[in-house]
C-alpha positions as CSV (number, residue, x, y, z in Angstrom):
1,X,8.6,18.6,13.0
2,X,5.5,18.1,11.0
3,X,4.0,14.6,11.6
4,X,2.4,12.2,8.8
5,X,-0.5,10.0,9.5
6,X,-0.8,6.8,7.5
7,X,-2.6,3.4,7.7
8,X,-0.2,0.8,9.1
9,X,1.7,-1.1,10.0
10,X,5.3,0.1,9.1
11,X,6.5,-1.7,6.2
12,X,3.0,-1.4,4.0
13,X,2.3,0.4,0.3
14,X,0.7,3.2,2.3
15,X,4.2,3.4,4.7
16,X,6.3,3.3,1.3
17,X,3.9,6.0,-0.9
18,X,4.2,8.0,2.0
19,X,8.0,8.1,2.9
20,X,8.4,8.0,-1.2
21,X,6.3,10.9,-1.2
22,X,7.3,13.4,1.9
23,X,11.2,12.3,1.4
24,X,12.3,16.1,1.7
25,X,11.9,15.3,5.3
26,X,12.6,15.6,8.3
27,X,8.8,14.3,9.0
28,X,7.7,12.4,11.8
29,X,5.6,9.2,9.9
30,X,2.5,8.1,12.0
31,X,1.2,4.6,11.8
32,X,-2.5,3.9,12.5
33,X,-4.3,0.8,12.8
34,X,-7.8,2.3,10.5
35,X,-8.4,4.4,8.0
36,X,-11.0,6.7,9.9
37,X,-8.0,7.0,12.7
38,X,-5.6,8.6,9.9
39,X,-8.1,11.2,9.3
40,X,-9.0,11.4,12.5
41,X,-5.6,12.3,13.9
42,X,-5.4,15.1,11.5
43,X,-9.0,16.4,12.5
44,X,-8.3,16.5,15.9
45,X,-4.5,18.0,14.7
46,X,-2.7,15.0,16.2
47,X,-1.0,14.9,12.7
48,X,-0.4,18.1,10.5
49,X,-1.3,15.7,7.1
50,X,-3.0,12.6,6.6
51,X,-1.9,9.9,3.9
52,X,-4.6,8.1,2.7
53,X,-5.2,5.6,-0.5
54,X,-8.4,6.5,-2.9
55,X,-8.1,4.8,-6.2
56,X,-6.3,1.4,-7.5
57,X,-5.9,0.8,-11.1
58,X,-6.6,-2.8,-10.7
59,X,-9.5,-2.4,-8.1
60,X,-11.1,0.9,-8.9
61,X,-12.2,3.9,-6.3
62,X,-11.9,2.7,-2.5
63,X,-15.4,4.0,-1.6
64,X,-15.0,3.7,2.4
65,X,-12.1,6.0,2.2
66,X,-13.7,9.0,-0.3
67,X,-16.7,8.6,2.1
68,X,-14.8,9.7,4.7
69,X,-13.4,12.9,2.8
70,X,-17.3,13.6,2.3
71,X,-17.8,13.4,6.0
72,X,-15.0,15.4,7.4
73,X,-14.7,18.0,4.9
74,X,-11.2,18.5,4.6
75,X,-9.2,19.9,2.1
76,X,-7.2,18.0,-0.5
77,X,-3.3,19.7,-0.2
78,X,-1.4,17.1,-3.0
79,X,-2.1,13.8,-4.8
80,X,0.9,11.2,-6.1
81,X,0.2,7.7,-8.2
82,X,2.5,5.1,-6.2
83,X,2.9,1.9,-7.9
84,X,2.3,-1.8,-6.0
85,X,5.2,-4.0,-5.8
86,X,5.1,-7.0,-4.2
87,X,8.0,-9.5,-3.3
88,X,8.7,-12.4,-2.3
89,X,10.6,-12.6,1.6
90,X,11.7,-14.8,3.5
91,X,15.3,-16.6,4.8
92,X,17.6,-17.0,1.6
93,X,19.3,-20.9,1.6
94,X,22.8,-20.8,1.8
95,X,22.8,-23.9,-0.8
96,X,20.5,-26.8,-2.1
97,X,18.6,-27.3,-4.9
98,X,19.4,-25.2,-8.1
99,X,17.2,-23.4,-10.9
100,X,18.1,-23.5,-14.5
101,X,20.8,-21.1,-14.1
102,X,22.7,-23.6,-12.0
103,X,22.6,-21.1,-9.0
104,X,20.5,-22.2,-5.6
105,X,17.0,-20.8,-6.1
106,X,16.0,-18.2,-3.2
107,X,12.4,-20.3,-2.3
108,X,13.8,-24.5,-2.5
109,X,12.3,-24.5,0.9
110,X,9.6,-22.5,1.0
111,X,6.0,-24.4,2.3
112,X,4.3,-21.5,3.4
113,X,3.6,-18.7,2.2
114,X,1.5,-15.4,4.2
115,X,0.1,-11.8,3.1
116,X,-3.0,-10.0,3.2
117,X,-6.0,-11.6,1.1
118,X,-5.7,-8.8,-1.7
119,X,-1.7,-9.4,-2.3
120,X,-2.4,-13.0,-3.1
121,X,-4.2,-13.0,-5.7
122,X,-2.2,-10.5,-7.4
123,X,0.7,-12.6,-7.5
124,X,-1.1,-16.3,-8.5
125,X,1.0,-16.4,-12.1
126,X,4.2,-16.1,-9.7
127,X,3.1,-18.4,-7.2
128,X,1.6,-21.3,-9.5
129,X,4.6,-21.3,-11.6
130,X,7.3,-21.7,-8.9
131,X,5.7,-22.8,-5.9
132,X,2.4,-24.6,-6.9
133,X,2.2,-26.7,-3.4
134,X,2.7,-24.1,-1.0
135,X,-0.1,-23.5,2.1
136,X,-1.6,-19.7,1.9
137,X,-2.3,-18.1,5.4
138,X,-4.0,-14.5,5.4
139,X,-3.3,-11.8,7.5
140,X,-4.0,-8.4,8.2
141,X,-1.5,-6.7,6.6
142,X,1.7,-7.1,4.4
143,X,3.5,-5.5,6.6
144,X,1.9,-8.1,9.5
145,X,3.1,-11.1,7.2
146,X,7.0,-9.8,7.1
147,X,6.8,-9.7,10.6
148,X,5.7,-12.8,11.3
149,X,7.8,-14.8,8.9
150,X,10.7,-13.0,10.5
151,X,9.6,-14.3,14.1
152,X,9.6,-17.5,13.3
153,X,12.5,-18.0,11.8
154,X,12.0,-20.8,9.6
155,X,13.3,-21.0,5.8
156,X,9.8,-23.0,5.1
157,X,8.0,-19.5,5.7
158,X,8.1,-16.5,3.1
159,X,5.8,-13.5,3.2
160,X,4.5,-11.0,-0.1
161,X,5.2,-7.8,1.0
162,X,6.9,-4.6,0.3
163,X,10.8,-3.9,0.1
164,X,10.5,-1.5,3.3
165,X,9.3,-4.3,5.1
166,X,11.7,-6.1,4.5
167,X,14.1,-3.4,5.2
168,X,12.7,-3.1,8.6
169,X,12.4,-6.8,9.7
170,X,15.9,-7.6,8.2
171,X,14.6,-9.9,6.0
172,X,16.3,-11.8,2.3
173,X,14.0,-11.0,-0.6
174,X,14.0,-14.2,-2.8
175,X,12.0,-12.5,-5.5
176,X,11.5,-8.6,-6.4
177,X,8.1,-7.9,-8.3
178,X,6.1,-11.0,-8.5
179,X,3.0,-9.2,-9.0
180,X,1.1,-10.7,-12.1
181,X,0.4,-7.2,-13.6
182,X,2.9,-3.7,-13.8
183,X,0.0,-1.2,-14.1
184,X,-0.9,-1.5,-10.6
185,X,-0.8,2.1,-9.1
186,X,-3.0,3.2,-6.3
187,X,-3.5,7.2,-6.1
188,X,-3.2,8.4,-2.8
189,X,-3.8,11.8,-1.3
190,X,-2.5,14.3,1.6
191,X,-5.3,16.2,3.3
192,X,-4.4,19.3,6.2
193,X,-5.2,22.6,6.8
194,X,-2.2,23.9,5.3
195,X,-0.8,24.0,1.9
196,X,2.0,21.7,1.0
197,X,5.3,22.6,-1.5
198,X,7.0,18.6,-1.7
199,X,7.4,16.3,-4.5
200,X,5.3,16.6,-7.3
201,X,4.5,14.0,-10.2
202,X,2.7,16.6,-12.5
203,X,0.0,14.1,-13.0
204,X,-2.4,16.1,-10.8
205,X,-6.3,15.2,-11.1
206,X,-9.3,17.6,-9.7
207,X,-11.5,16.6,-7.0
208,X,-14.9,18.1,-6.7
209,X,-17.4,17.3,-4.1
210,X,-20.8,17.9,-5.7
211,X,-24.2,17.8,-3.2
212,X,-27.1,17.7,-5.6
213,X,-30.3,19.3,-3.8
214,X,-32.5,16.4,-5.1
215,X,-31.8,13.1,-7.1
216,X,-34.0,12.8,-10.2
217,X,-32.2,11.3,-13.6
218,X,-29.5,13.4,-15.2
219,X,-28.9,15.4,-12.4
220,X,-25.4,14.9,-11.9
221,X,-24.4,15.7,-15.7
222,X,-26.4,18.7,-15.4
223,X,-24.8,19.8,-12.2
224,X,-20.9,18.6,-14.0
225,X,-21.9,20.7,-17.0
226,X,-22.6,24.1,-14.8
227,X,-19.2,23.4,-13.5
């Protein structure tokens, strides 16, 4: 069975691109806690394929990660655009106050509310417009805030994550797609030494690694041009 590396934990974007992506299966998915351990575990051929995330429409290239492409030198096998959904989770009410529907709405006792630092933000329309006076705690992950929202066990806790991780945990999603913006789609890529036949989006986009023997103004168009 050929095993997938991706950053973790279960129940992030990069866990749901990458089950979305190899879902021809059967695959063994890898979580790892750092980047430079998903390529790593393919390097050292832990993992047949490495998962990783290079460009966000809302945030641009993630530099760390093509640096690490540079440095390893491995092969590019497929590319897929995933798109960034965030929801609300938590512990659904039974009853209690209702919205202007008349039914109970899912978040009457939410105070709290966790994710990473980046999913925050991207959900601030959401957020100000139904729960203006809840307390923000970061984590490390998406994933991470599901997890501990569903220890706790308390309807005053709800976590932005992803619908796998709440899946996972067993956790009530009070709100699908609370993200401020729909064009949020992050491009991720498979890297491994052999070629790959799986889903395709037949958006594919050319990568080209260009060393430039000296930097002097222009050189790069020059060098694009010969190409």
């Amino acid at each position: 069975m050929k095993r997938i590396a991706f950053l973790g934990p279960e129940g992030t974007v990069s866990h749901e691109a990458t089950e979305y992506f190899f879902s021809d299966g059967p695959y063994e998915f890898v979580p790892c806690q750092l980047i430079s351990e998903v390529v790593a575990s393919t390097v050292k051929r832990e993992t047949d394929y490495s998962v990783i995330p290079i460009e966000n429409t809302i945030d641009g290239s993630v530099r760390h990660h093509v640096d690490l492409l540079i440095e390893n030198d491995f092969p590019i096998v497929s590319e897929w655009v995933y798109p960034s959904v965030q929801n609300l989770i938590g512990f659904r009410p039974d009853s209690g106050v209702l919205s202007d529907n008349g039914a109970p709405s899912p978040w009457m006792n939410v105070q709290t509310v966790l994710s990473h630092e980046v999913a925050i933000p991207q959900c601030k329309q959401f957020l100000d417009q139904n729960l203006p006076s809840v307390v923000y705690k970061k984590v490390s992950s998406t994933a991470e805030a599901v997890r501990i929202v569903k220890e706790k066990q308390d309807p005053a806790y709800a976590a932005i994550g992803t619908k796998l991780a709440a899946k996972i945990y067993g956790m009530d999603i009070l709100a699908e797609k609370i993200q401020d913006h729909d064009n949020n789609y992050t491009r991720f890529i498979a890297i491994g030494r052999e070629t790959i036949s799986i889903r395709r989006e037949g958006n594919d986009k050319p990568t080209i690694l260009v060393t430039l023997p000296e930097d002097y103004p222009g050189a790069l168009p020059i060098a694009i041009n010969r190409v």
